[in-house]
C-alpha positions as CSV (number, residue, x, y, z in Angstrom):
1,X,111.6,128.1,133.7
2,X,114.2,129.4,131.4
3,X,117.5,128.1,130.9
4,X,120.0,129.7,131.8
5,X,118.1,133.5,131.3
6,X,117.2,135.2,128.5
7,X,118.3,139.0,128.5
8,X,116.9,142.6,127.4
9,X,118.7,145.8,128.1
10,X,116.5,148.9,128.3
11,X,119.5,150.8,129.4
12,X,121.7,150.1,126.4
13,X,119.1,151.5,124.6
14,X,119.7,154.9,125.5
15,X,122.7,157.2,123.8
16,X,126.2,155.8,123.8
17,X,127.0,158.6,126.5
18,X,125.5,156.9,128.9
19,X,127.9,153.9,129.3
20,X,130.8,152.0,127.9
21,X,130.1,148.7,125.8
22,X,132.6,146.1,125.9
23,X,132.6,142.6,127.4
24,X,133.6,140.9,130.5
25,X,137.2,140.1,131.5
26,X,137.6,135.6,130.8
27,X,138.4,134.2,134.2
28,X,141.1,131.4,134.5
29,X,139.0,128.6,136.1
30,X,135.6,129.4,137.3
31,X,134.3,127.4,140.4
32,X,130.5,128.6,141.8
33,X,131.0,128.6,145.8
34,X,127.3,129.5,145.9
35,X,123.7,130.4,144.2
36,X,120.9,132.1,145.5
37,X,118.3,129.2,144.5
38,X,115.3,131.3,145.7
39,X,116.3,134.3,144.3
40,X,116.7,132.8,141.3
41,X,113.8,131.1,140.7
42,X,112.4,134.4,141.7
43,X,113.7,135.7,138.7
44,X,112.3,132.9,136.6
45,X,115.4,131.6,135.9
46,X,116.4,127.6,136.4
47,X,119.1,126.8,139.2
48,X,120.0,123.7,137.4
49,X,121.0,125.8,134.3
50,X,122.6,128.5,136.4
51,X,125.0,125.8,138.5
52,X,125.7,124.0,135.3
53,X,129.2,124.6,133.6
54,X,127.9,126.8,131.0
55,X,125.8,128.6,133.1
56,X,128.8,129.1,135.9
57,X,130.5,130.5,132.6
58,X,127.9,133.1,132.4
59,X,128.2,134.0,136.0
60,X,131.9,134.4,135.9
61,X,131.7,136.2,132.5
62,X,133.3,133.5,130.2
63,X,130.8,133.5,128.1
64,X,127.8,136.1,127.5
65,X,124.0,134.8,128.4
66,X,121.4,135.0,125.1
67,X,120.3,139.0,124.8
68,X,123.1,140.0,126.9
69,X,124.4,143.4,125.9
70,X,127.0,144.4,128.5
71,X,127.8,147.3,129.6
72,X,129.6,150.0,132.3
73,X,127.3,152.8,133.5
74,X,128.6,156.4,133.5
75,X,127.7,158.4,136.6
76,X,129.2,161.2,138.8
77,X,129.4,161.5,142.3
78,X,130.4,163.6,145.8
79,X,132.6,161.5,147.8
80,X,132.8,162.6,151.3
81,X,131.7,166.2,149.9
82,X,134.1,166.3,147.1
83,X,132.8,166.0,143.8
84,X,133.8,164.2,141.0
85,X,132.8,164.5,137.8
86,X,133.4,161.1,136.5
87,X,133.5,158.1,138.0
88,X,131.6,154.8,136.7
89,X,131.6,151.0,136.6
90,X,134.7,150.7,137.5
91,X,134.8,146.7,137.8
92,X,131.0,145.7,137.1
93,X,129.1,145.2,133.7
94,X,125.3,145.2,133.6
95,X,124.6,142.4,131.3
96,X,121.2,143.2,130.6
97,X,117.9,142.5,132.7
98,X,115.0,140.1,133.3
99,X,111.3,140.1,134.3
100,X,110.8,138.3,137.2
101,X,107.9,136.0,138.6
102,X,106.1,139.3,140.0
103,X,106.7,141.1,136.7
104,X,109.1,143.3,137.7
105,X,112.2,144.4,135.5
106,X,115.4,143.4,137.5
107,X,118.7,144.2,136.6
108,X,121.6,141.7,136.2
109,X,125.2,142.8,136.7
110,X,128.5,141.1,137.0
111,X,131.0,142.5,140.1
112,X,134.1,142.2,139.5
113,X,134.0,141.5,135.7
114,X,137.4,143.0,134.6
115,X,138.6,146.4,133.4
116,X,136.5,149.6,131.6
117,X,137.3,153.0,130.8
118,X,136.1,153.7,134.2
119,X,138.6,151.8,136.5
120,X,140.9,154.6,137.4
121,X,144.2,152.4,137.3
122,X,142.5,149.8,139.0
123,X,142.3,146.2,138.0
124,X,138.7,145.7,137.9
125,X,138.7,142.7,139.4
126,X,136.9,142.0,143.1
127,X,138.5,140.1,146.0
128,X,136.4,136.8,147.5
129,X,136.2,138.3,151.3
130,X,134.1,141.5,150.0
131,X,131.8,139.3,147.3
132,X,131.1,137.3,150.2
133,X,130.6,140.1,152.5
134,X,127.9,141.5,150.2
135,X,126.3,138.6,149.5
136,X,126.0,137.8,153.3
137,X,124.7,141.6,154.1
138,X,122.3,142.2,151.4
139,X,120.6,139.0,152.1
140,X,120.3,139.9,155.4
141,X,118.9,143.0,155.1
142,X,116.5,141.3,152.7
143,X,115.1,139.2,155.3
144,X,115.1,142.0,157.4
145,X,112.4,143.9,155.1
146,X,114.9,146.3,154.2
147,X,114.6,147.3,149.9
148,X,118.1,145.9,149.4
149,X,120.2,145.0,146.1
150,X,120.2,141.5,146.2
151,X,122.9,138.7,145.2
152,X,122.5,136.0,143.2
153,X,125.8,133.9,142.7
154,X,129.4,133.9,143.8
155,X,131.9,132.5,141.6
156,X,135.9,132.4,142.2
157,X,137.7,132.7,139.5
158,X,141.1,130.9,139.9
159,X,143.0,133.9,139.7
160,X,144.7,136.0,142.4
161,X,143.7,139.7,142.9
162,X,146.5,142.6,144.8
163,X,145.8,144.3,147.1
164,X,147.6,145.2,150.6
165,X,148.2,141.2,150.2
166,X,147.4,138.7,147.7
167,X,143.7,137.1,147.9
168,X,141.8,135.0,145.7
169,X,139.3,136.3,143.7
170,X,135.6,136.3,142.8
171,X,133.1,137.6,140.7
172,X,129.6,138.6,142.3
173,X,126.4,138.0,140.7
174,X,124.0,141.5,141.5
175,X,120.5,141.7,141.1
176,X,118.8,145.2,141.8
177,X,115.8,146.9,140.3
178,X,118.5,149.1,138.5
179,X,122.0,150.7,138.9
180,X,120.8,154.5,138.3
181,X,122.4,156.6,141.4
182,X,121.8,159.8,142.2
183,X,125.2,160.6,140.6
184,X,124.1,159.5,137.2
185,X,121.9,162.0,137.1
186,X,125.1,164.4,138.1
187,X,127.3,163.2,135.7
188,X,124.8,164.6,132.9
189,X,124.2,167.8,135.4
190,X,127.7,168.5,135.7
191,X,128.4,168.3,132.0
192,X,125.4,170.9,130.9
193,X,123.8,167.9,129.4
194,X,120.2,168.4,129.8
195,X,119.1,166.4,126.8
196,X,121.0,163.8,129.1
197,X,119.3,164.7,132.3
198,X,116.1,164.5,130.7
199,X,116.4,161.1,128.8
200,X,117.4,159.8,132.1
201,X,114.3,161.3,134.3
202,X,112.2,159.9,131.4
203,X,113.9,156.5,131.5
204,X,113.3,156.3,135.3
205,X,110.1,157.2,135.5
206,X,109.2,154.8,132.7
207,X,110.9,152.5,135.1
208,X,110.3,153.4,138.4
209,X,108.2,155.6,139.2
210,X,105.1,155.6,136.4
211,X,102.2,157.4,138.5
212,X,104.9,160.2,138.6
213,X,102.9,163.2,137.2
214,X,106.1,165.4,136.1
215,X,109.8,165.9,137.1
216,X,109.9,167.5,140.4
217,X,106.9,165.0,141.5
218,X,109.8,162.2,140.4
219,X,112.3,164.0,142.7
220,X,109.6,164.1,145.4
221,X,108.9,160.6,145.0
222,X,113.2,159.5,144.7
223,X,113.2,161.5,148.5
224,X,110.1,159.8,150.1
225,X,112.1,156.2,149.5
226,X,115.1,157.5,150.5
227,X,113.6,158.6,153.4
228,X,112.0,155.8,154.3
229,X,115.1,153.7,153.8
230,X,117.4,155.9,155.8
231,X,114.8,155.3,158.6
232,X,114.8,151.4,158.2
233,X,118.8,151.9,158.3
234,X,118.1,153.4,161.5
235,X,115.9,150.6,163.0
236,X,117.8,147.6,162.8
237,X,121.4,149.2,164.1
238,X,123.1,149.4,159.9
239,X,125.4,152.1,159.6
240,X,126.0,151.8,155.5
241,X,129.6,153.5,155.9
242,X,129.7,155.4,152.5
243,X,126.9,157.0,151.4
244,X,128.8,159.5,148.7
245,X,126.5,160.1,146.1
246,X,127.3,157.3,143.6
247,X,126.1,155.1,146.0
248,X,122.6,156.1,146.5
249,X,120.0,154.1,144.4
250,X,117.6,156.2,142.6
251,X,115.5,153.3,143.1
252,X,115.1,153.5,146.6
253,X,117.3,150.6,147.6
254,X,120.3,150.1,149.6
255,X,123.2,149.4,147.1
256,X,127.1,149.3,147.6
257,X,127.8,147.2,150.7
258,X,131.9,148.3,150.8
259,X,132.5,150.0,154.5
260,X,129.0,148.5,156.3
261,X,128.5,147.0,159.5
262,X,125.6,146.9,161.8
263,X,126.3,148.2,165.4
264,X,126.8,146.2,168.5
265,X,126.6,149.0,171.1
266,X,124.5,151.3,171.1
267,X,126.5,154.8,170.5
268,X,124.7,157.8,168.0
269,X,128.5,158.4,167.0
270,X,129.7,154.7,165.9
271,X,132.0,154.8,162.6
272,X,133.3,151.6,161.7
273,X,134.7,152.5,158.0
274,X,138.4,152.7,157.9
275,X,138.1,155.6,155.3
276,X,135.5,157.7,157.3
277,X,138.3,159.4,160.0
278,X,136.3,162.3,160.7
279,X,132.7,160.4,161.1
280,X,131.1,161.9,158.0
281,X,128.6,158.9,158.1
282,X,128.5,158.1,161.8
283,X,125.3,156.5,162.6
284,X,123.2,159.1,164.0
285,X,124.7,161.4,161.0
286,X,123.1,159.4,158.0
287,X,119.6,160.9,158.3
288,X,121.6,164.9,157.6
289,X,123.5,162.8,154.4
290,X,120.5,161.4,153.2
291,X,119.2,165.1,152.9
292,X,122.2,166.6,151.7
293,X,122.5,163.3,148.9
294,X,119.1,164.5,148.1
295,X,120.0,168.0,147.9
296,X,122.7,167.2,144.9
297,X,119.6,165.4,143.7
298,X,117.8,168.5,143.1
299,X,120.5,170.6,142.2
300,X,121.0,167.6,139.3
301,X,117.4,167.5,138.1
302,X,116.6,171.5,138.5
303,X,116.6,172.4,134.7
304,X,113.9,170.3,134.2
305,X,111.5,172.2,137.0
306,X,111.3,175.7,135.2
307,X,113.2,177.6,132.8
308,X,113.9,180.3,134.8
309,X,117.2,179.8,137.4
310,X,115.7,181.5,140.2
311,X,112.0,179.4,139.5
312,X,113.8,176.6,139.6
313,X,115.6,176.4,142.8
314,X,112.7,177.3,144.2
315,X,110.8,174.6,143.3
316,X,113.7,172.2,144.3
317,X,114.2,173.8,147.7
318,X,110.3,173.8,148.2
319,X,110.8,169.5,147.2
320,X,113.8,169.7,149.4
321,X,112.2,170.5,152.6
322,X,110.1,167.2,152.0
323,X,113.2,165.2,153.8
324,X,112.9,166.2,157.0
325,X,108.4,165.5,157.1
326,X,109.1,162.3,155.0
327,X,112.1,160.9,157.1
328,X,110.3,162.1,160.4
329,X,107.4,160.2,159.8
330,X,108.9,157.3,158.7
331,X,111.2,157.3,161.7
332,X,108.8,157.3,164.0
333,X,106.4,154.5,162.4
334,X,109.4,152.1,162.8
335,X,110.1,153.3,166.6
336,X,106.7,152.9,167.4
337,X,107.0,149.4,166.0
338,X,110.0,148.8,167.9
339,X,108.4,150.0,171.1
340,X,105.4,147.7,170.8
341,X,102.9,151.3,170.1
342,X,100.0,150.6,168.2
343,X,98.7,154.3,168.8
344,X,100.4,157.6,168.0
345,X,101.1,160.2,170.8
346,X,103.2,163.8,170.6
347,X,105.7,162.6,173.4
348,X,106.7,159.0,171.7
349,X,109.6,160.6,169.8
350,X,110.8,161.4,173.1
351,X,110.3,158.4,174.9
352,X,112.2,156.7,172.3
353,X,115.0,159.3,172.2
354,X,115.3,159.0,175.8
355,X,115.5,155.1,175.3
356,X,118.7,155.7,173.1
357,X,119.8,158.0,175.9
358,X,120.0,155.4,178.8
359,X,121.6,152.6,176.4
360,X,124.5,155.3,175.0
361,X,125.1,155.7,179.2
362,X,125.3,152.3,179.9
363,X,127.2,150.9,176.7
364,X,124.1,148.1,175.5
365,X,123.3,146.4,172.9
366,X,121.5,148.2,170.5
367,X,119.9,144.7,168.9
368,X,118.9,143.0,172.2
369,X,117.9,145.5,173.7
370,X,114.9,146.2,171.6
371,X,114.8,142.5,171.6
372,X,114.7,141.7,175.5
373,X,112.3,145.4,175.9
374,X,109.6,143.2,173.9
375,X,110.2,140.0,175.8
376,X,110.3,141.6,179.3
377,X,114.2,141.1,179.9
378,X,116.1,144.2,178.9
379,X,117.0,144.7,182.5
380,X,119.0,141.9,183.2
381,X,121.0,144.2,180.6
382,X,121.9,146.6,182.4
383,X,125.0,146.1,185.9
384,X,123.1,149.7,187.2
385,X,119.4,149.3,186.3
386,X,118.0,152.3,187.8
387,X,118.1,154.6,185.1
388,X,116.3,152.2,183.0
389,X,113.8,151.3,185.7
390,X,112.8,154.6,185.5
391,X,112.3,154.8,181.2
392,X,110.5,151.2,181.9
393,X,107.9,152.9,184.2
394,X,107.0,155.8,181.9
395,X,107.0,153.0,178.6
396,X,104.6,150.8,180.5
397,X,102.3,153.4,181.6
398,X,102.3,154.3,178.1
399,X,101.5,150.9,176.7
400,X,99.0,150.7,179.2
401,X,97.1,153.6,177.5
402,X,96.4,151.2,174.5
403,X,93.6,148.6,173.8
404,X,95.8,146.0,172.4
405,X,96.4,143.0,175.1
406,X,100.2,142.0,175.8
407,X,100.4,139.3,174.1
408,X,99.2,141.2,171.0
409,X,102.1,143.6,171.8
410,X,104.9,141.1,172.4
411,X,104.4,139.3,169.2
412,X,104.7,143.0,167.1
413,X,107.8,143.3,168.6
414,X,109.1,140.2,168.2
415,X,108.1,141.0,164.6
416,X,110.2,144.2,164.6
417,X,112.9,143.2,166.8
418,X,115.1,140.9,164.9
419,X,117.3,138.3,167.3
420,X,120.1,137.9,164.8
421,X,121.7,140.3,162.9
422,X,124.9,139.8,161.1
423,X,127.1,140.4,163.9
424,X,130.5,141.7,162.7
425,X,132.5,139.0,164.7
426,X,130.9,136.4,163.1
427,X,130.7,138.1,159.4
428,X,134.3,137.9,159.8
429,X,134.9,134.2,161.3
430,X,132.9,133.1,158.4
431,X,134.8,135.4,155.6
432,X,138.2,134.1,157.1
433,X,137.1,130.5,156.9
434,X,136.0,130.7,153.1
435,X,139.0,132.9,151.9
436,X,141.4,131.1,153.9
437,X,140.6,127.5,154.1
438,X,138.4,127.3,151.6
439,X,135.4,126.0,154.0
440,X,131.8,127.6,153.4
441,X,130.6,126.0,156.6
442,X,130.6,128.9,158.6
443,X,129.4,131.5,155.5
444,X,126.5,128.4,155.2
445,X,125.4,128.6,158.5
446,X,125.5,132.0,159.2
447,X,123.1,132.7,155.9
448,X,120.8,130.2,157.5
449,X,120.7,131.8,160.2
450,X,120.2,135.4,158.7
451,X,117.5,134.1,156.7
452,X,115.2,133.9,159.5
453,X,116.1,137.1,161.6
454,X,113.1,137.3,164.2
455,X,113.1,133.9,164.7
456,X,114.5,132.2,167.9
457,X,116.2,128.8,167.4
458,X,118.0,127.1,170.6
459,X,120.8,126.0,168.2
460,X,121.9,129.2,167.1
461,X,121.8,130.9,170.4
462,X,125.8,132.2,169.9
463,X,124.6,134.3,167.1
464,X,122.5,136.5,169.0
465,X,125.2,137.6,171.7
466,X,127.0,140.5,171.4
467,X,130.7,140.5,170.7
468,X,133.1,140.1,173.3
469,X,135.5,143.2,174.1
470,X,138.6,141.4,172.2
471,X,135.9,141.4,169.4
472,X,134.3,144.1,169.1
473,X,138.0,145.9,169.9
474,X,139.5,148.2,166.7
475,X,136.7,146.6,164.6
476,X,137.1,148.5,160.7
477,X,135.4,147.5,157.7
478,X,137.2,148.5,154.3
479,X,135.5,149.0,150.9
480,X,136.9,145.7,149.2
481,X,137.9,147.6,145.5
């Protein structure tokens, strides 16, 4: 083990248009509330150090770790369609990265860290409900399987942040294989920088994707995770809320937990941002983003493909129309999964659509219903059955067309069916008890029980029901800047 971390930052060592250098923001009186002691020592950095006054001044930005070369990343971005052509770290510095116990580069970034050229009037500060927010989601959806940002510490920093009220604030510690969006590339794109757009292709294949044998082989391989991704989204209920450009990881993972939530009941349409008023990122809508993210993508990286304008949005369109085969297939893997299929047959996509179809009618839960499918209790579900009795009969005769025994099939689902999820009500019971009483309890518990999604335990049996009406009623999520 290191203490606390020693730094590099390949970033920072690419030209001085790529970011802004300058240090964080002091806090007034730093005070961890909690540390990620796997992650950490994931990283193959020492927890001791890290909870340690000095290394809780690191974490808040007081003082700089050894290598640390901070910095806020330029980048672009569409935002519900409308483009704009510079956005940026607003309120985060990437202090540099680490190799972790795997060998993987990792990046290390400070949320919350203070003002940069790219804050837009704001204060670059971050509020303590939102820090805790994303630290509570992106663990989840860690132990989940999903490719996720990850969070490492959350500090407070003794010093109040404005927004609609007055609410203490925090600084997030964010761990991620790296901060390169799809609107970084646009921010070179849009500026007819493609000296930029290059070096930045180059840097994140160097990074990311080594086997890749040119640039529109990268851009095929950026779409197959994103694809993917999108899919897992789909599995497990998470409607991400804002996926404008700036927030989609080149690295395949999810990144930006603002307006997020996972869904309750099942509906294709369900919108829980408070900035989304026309459903732009509905539920049901984020596979048609993910493409059209992807899209800007290719429009971004096209001068590399071929010299010639017409050639080269060819080739992109041709790496375009990848989405739909990639997303498709990956869809359908996790369905299958869901459903207990071992086997692949033409009519599963519509058994499970038809699936969706009866729990939309009959306002279910979308979590335990795949749940209760697997464990042979999804009925006592539903106040009018028959609709499902009918989808049951047609899934059982299909399941009994594979060799696998039941027992074989109830334990894959349980396996891709969590039991808890982090259930808005209770995400915002235990956010109201830290920011407003200062008691972690309920944040504690819930990450304990997050941490072991598919896993039943008698004692947390109130975190795998459903919200009641008063909760679930006029639920919004906002993006915590």
């Amino acid at each position: 083990m290191v203490s606390p971390w020693p730094l590099d930052n390949s970033y920072a060592r690419l030209p001085d248009r790529f970011y802004a250098r300058l240090p964080p923001t002091p806090v007034a009186t730093p005070r961890l509330v909690k540390l990620n002691l796997a992650l950490a020592r994931q990283l193959g950095l020492d927890p001791e150090a890290l909870a340690s006054p000095e290394g809780v001044a690191m974490l808040a930005g007081n003082h700089l770790p050894e290598g640390a070369d901070p910095i806020a990343t330029a980048y672009a971005g569409h935002q519900f369609g409308n483009f704009v052509p510079q956005l940026g770290d607003g309120r985060a510095l990437l202090l540099g990265e680490v190799i972790d116990t795997t060998g993987v580069r990792r990046d290390i970034q400070l949320k919350g860290a203070g003002q940069t050229p790219f804050s837009r009037r704001g204060d670059g500060r971050a509020a303590l409900g939102p820090v805790l927010r994303e630290y509570l989601i992106s663990e989840a959806m860690h132990a989940l399987g999903v490719p996720t940002t990850r969070s490492l510490a959350a500090v407070t920093t003794g010093e109040p942040v404005y927004r609609e009220t007055v609410l203490p604030g925090a600084v997030l510690t964010r761990v991620a294989s790296s901060h390169i969006r799809v609107g970084t590339f646009q921010f070179f794109a849009a500026r007819g920088d493609v000296e930029g757009v290059k070096l930045l292709a180059d840097h994140v294949i160097a990074r990311h994707y080594p086997d890749a044998t040119g640039y529109r082989d990268l851009y095929e391989k950026v779409i197959a995770r994103q694809a993917a991704l999108v899919a897992q989204w789909l599995c497990i209920g998470f409607i991400h809320g804002v996926m404008n450009t700036d927030n989609v990881s080149i690295a395949g993972e999810t990144i930006d937990y603002g307006p997020c939530a996972f869904m309750d009941t099942y509906h294709p349409e369900t919108v829980f941002s408070s900035i989304d008023q026309y459903g732009r990122y509905a539920y049901a809508k984020q596979p048609q983003i993910g493409g059209w993210n992807m899209a800007r993508l290719g429009e971004a990286l096209m001068s590399l493909f071929a010299a010639d304008a017409d050639e080269a949005l060819k080739l992109a369109n041709e790496s375009l129309a990848t989405w739909n085969v990639q997303f498709g297939r990956a869809l359908i893997a996790g369905l299958r999964r869901k459903l207990g299929l071992f086997t692949e047959q033409d009519s599963d996509g519509e058994l499970a659509q038809t699936f969706f179809n009866v729990l939309a009618d009959n306002g279910i839960d979308f979590t335990q219903a795949f749940r209760r499918l697997g464990e042979g209790t999804a009925r006592g579900l539903f106040e009018e059955p028959t609709a499902f009795d009918a989808w049951e009969q047609r899934w059982r005769q299909r399941i009994a067309q594979e060799p696998q025994d039941g027992a074989t099939r109830r334990e894959a689902m349980r396996l891709a069916n969590p039991i808890y999820i982090p259930r808005n009500h209770k995400v915002e019971a235990a956010l109201g008890a830290a920011t407003e009483r200062d008691d972690y309890g309920p944040f504690e518990e819930l990450l304990t029980v997050l941490a072991k999604p598919f896993e039943e335990r008698a004692e947390f049996a109130a975190y795998a029901l459903p919200p009641s009406e008063e909760e679930q009623r006029n639920f919004r999520t906002f993006c915590g800047t």
